[in-house]
RODO-2510 file (C-alpha; in nm, 4 decimals, decimal comma):
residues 360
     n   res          X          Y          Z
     1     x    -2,3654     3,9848    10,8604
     2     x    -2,0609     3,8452    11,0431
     3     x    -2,0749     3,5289    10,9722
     4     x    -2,1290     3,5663    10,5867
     5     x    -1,9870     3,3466    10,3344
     6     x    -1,9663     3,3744     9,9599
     7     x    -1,8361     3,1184     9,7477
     8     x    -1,7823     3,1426     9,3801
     9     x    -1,6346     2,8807     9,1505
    10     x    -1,4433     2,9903     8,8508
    11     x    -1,2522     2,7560     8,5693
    12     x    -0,9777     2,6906     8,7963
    13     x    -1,0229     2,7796     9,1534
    14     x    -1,2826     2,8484     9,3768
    15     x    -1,2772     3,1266     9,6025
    16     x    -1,4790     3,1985     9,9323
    17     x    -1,5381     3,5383    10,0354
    18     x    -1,6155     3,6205    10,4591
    19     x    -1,7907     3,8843    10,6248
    20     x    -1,7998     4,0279    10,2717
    21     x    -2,1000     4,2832    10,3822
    22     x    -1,9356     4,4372    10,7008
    23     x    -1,6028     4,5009    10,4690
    24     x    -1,8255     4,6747    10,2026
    25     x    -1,9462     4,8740    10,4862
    26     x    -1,6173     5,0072    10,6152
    27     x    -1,5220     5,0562    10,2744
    28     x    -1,8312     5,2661    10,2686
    29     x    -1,7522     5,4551    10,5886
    30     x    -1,4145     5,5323    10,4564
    31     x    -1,5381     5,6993    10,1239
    32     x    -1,4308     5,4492     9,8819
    33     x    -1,7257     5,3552     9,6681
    34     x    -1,7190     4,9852     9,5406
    35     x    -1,6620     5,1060     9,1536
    36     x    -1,3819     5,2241     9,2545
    37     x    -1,2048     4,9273     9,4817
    38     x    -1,3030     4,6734     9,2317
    39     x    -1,1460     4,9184     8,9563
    40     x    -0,7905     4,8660     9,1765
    41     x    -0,8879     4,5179     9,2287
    42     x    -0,9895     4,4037     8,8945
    43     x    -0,7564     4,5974     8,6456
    44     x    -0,6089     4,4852     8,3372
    45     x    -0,2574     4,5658     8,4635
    46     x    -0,0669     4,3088     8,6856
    47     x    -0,0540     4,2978     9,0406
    48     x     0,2981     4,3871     9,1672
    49     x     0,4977     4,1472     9,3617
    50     x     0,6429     4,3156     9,7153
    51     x     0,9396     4,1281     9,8285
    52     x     0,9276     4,1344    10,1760
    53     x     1,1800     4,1197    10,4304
    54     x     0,9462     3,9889    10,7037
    55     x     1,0460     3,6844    10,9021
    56     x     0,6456     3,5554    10,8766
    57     x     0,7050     3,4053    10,5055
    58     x     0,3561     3,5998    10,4170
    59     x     0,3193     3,6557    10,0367
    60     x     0,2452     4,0074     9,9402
    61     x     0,1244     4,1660     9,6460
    62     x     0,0223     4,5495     9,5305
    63     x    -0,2138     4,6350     9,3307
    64     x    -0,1003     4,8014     9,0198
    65     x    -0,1857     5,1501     9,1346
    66     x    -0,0125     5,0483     9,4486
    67     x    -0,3348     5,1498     9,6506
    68     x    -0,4177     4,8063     9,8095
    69     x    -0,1779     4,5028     9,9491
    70     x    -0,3056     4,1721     9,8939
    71     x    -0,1302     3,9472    10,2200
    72     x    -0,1305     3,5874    10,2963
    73     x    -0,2697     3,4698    10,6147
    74     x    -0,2544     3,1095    10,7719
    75     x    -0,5951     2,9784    10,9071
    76     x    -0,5484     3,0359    11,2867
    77     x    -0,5026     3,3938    11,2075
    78     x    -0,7971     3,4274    10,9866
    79     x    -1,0266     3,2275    11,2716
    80     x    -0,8845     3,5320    11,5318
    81     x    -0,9859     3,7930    11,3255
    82     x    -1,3344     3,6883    11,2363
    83     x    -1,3657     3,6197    11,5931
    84     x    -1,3023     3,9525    11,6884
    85     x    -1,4292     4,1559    11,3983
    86     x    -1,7274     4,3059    11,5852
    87     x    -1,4517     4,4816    11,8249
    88     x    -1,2151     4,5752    11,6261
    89     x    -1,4975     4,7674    11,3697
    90     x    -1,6113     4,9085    11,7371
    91     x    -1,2708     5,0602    11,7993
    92     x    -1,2950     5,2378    11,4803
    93     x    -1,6100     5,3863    11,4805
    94     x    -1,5068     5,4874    11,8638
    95     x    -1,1756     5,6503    11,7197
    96     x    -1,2069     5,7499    11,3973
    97     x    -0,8606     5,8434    11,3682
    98     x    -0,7054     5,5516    11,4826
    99     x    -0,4010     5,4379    11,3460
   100     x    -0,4897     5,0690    11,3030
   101     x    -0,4177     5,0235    10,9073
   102     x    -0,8082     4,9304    10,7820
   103     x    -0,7741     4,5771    10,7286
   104     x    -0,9371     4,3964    10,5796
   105     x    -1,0909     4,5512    10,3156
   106     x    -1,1714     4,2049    10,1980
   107     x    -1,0929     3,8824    10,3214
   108     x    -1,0554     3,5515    10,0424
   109     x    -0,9951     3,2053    10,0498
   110     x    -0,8719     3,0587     9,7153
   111     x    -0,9354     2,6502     9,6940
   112     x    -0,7571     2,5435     9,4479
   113     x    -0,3962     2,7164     9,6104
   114     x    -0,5225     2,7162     9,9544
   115     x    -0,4009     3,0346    10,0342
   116     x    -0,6519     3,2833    10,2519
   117     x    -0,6013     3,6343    10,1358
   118     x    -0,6477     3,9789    10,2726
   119     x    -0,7027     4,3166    10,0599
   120     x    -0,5424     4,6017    10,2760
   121     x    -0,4893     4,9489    10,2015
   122     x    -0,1186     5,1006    10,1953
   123     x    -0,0078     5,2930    10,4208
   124     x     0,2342     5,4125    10,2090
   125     x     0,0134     5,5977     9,9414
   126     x     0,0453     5,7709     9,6966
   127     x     0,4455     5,6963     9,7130
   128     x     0,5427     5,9195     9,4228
   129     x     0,7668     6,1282     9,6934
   130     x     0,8468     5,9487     9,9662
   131     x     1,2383     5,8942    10,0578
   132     x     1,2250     5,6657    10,2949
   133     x     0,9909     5,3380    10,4688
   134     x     1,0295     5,1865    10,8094
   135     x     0,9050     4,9085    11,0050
   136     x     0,9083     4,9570    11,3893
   137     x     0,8624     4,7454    11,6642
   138     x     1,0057     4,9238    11,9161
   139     x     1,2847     4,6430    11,9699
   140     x     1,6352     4,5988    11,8730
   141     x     1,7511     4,2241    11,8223
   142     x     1,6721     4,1830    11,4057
   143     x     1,6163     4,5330    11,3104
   144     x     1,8272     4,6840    11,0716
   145     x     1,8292     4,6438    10,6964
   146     x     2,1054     4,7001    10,4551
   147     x     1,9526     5,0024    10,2832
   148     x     1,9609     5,0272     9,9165
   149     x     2,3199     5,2291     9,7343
   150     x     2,1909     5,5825     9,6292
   151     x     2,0223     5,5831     9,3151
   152     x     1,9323     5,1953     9,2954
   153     x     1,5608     5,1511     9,1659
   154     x     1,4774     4,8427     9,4761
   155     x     1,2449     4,9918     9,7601
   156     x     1,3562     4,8911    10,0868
   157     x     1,1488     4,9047    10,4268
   158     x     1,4140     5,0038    10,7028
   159     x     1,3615     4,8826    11,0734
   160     x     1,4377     5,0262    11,3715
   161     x     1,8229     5,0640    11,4201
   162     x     1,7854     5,2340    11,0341
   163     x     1,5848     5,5509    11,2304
   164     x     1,8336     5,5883    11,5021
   165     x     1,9061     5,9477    11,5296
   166     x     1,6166     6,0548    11,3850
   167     x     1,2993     6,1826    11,4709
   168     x     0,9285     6,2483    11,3378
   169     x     0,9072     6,6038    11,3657
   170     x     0,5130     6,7246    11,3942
   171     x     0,5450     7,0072    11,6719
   172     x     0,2172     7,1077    11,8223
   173     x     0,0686     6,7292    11,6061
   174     x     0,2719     6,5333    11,8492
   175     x     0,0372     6,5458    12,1549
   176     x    -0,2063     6,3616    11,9448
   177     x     0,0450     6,1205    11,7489
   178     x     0,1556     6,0165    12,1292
   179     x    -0,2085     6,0054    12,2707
   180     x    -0,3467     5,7827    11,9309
   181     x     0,0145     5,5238    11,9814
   182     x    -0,1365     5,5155    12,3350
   183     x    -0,5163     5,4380    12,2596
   184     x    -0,4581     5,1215    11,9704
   185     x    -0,1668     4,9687    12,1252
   186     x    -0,3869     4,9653    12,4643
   187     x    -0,6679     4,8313    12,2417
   188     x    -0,4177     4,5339    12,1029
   189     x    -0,2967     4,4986    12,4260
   190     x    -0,6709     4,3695    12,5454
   191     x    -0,6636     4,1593    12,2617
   192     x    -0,3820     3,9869    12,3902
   193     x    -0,1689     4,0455    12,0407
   194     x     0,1937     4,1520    11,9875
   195     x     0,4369     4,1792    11,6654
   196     x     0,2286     4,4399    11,5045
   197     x     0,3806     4,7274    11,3786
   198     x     0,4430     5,0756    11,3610
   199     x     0,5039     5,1579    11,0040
   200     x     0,6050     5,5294    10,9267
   201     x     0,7119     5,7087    10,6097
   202     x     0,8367     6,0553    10,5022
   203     x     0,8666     6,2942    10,2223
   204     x     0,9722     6,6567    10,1994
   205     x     0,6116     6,9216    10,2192
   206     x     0,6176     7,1290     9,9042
   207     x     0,7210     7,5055     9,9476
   208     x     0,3595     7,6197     9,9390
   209     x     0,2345     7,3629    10,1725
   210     x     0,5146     7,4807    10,4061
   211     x     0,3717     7,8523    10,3982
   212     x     0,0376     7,8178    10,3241
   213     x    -0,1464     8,2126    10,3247
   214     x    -0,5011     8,1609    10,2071
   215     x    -0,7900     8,3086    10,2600
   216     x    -1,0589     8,2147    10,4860
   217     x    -1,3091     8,1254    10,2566
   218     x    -1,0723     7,9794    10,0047
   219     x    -1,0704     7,7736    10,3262
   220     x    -1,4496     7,7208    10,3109
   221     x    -1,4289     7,6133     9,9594
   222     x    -1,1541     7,3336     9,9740
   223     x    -1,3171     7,1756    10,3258
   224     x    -1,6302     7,1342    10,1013
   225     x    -1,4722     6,9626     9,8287
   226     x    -1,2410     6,7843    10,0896
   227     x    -1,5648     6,6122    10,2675
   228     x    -1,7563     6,5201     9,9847
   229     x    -1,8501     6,1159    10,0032
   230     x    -1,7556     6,0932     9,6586
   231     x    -1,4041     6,2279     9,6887
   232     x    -1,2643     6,2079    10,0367
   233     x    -1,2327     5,9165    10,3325
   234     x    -1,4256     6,1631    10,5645
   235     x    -1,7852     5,9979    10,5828
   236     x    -2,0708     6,1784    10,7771
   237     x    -2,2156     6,0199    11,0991
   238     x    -1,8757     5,8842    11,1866
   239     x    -1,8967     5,9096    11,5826
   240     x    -1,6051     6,1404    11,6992
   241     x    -1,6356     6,3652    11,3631
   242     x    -1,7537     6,7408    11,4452
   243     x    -1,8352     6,9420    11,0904
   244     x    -1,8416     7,3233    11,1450
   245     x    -2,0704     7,5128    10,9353
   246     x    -2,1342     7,8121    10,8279
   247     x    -2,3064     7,8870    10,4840
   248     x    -2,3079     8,2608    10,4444
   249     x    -1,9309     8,2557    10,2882
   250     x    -1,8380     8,3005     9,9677
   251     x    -1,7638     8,0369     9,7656
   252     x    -1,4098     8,1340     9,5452
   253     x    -1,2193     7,9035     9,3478
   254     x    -0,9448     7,7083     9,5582
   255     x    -0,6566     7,8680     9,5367
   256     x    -0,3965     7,6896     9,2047
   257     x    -0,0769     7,4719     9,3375
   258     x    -0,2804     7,4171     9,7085
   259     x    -0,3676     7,0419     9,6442
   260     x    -0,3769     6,9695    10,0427
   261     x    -0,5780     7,0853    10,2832
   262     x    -0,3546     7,1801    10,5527
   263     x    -0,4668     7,1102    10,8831
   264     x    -0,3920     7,4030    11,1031
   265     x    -0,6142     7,5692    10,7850
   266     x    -0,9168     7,3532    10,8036
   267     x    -1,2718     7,4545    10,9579
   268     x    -1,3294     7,0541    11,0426
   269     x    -1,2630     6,9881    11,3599
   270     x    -1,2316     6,6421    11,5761
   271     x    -1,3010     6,5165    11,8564
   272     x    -1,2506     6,2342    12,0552
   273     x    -1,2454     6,0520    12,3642
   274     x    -0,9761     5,8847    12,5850
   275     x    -1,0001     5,5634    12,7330
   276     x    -1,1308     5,7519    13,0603
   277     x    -1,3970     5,9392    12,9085
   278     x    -1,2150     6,2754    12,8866
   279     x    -1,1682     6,4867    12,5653
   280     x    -0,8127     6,4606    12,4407
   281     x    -0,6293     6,7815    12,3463
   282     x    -0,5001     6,8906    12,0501
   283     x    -0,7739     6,7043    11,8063
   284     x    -0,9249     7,0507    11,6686
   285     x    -0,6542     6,9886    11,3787
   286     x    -0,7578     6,7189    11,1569
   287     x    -0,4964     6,4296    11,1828
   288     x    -0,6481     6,2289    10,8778
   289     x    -0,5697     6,4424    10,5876
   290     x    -0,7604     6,5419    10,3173
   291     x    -0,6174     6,4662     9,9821
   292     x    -0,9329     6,5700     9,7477
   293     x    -0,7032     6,4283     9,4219
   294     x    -0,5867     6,1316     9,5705
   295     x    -0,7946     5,9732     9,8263
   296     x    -0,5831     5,8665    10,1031
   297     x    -0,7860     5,7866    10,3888
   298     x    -0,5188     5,6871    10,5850
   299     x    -0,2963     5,9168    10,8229
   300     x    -0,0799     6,1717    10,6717
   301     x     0,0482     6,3486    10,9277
   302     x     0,2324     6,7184    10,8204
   303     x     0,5394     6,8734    11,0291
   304     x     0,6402     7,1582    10,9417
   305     x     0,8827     7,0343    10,6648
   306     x     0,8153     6,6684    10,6381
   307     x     0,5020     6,4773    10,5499
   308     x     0,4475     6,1640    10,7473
   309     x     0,2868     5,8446    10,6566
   310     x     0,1972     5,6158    10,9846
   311     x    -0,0509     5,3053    11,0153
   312     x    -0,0145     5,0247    11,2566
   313     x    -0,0443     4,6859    11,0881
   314     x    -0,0400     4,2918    11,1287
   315     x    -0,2449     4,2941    11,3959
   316     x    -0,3098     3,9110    11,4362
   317     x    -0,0597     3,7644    11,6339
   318     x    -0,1574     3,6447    11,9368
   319     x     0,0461     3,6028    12,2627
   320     x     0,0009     3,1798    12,2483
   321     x     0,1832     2,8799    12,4429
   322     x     0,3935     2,8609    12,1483
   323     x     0,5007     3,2531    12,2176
   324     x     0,5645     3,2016    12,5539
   325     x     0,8238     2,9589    12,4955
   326     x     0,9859     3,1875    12,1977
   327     x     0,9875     3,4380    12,4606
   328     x     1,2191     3,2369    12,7326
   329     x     1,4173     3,0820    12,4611
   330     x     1,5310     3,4662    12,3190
   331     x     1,5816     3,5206    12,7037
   332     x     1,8449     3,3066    12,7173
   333     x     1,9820     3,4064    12,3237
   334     x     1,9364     3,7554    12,3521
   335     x     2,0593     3,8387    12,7640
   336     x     2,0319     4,1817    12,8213
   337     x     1,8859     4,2839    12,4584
   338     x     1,4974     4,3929    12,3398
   339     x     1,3327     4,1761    12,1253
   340     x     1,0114     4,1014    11,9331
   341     x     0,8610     3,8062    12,1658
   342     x     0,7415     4,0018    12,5126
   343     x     0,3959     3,9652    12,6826
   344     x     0,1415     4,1761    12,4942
   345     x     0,1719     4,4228    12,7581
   346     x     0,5331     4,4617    12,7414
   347     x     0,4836     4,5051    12,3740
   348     x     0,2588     4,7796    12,3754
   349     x     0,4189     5,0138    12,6699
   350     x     0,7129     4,9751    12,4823
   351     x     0,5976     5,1093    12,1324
   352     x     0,4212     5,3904    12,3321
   353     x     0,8401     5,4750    12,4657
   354     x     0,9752     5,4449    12,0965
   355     x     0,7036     5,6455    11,9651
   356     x     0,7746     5,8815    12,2859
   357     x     1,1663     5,8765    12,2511
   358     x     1,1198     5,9826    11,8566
   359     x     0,9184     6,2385    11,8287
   360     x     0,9265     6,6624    11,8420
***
């Protein structure tokens, strides 16, 4: 139900809960039971407080196992996105690897502070590894942070002008990395939103994960655990998913120290459409790992020494009057220089170029 409202009044607030079903569904489709997201939700340890250094003077917070973010939205924003729920959950079940972060998981409304809420996952989980967080937009005007001395304890999301130089190194992965950028940004684009972000992550693979030699039905074994409801984001019956089977293999122990399932190694292959009907090449590796022992269902995507984390996020800015004049008014601020504020379709071919420009 879409247009579902819960409210529930407590000793000192009341709080209103929206389209509460169809988020218990996605959670659902993305193998995360409800025990276990009220569990993150509802612990007895404190929510963490994420300073941000976004211009859009959102409150965030983190749960305490730093699985979910918990984001202020202002009314207009919340109105577009239960306006357009029905298509956004559409583009997901169409591309089950799409990059759009999965938010919400829930969306709130506390009374009392008059604050609306949204629960989102992180795309930057689990973080025990990773050396470095950036926020692109595929601009230049506003984008680079003072990173952090070496050794300070403060986590710092980089921007653009921080990853010049650089590049996300996936190899034979980047055909689909390109093709996905392509599909959701041309999905926003319809939607006539901009600002949204690429948000991308890395950490060094571990030596074994780099030179992986198992054996086929080692193979076998760890796909089955991997795609288990209970312990893995894959969920049957998700249109574009393709299971291989075959049941006359042994079943061995998984091999100690392989806690990933690589995906060059995996018997589950993908696939998927393009926007003109045609099968897109290069999704027989799966680009949504599977992390049996930590239940990311977001996109890890593995290079062949780095591990990258990559969602697209704050979808809900929409290309309004108000915009329109930012837009002409950093015209005449910003002559000559790429900035934030450009027609929806500007916005999107030019993510599709950074995420073109950057990549190996």
């Amino acid at each position: 139900d879409f247009r579902s409202e819960v409210t529930q009044i407590h000793q000192s607030f009341t709080m209103e809960t929206f389209a509460g079903p169809v988020f218990s569904s996605l959670r659902g489709s993305l193998g995360l039971t409800e025990a276990e997201y009220q569990a993150s939700l509802c612990s007895d340890s404190c929510y963490l407080q994420f300073i941000s250094n976004s211009k859009s003077k959102a409150d965030f917070f983190l749960t305490n196992n730093k699985r979910f973010f918990l984001k202020t939205q202002n009314k207009r924003e919340i109105k577009f996105l239960l306006s357009n729920l029905r298509i956004y959950l559409e583009h997901l079940r169409k591309y089950p690897h799409s990059l759009l972060v999965k938010e919400p998981q829930h969306l709130l409304f506390f009374c009392s502070l008059q604050k609306y809420f949204i629960v989102m996952q992180s795309v930057f989980y689990p973080d025990d590894r990773i050396q470095a967080r950036y926020d692109i937009k595929g601009c230049e005007v506003s984008r680079w942070t003072e990173p952090e001395p070496e050794g300070s304890q403060i986590i710092v999301v980089l921007k653009d002008l921080n990853f010049e130089g650089q590049f996300i190194s996936l190899e034979r992965q980047r055909p689909w990395l390109v093709q996905q950028v392509e599909i959701d940004s041309g999905f926003l684009q319809r939607l006539n939103v901009l600002d949204y972000s690429l948000l991308l992550a890395h950490q060094p693979l571990h030596h074994d994960e780099r030179h992986q030699n198992l054996s086929f039905a080692s193979l076998i074994v760890r796909t089955k655990k991997s795609v288990n409801p209970g312990s893995s984001p894959v969920h049957a019956g998700v249109p574009g998913e393709v299971l291989e089977e075959d049941a006359t293999l042994p079943s061995p122990e998984p091999e100690s120290g392989s806690k990933f399932l690589h995906p060059r190694d995996s018997t589950i292959s993908f696939t998927q459409t393009g926007p003109d009907g045609a099968e897109l090449p290069d999704l027989k590796a799966q680009n949504r790992r599977l992390l049996p022992n930590l239940k990311n269902p977001l996109h890890v995507i593995d290079g062949p020494e780095q591990r990258y984390f990559i969602g697209i996020i704050d979808i809900f800015t929409v290309y309004s009057f108000r915009k329109r004049l930012e837009h002409l008014w950093k015209n005449l601020r910003h002559p000559g220089k790429s900035f934030s504020t450009v027609s929806p379709q500007n916005y999107s071919l030019r993510l599709c170029q950074w995420v073109q420009n950057h990549t190996k």
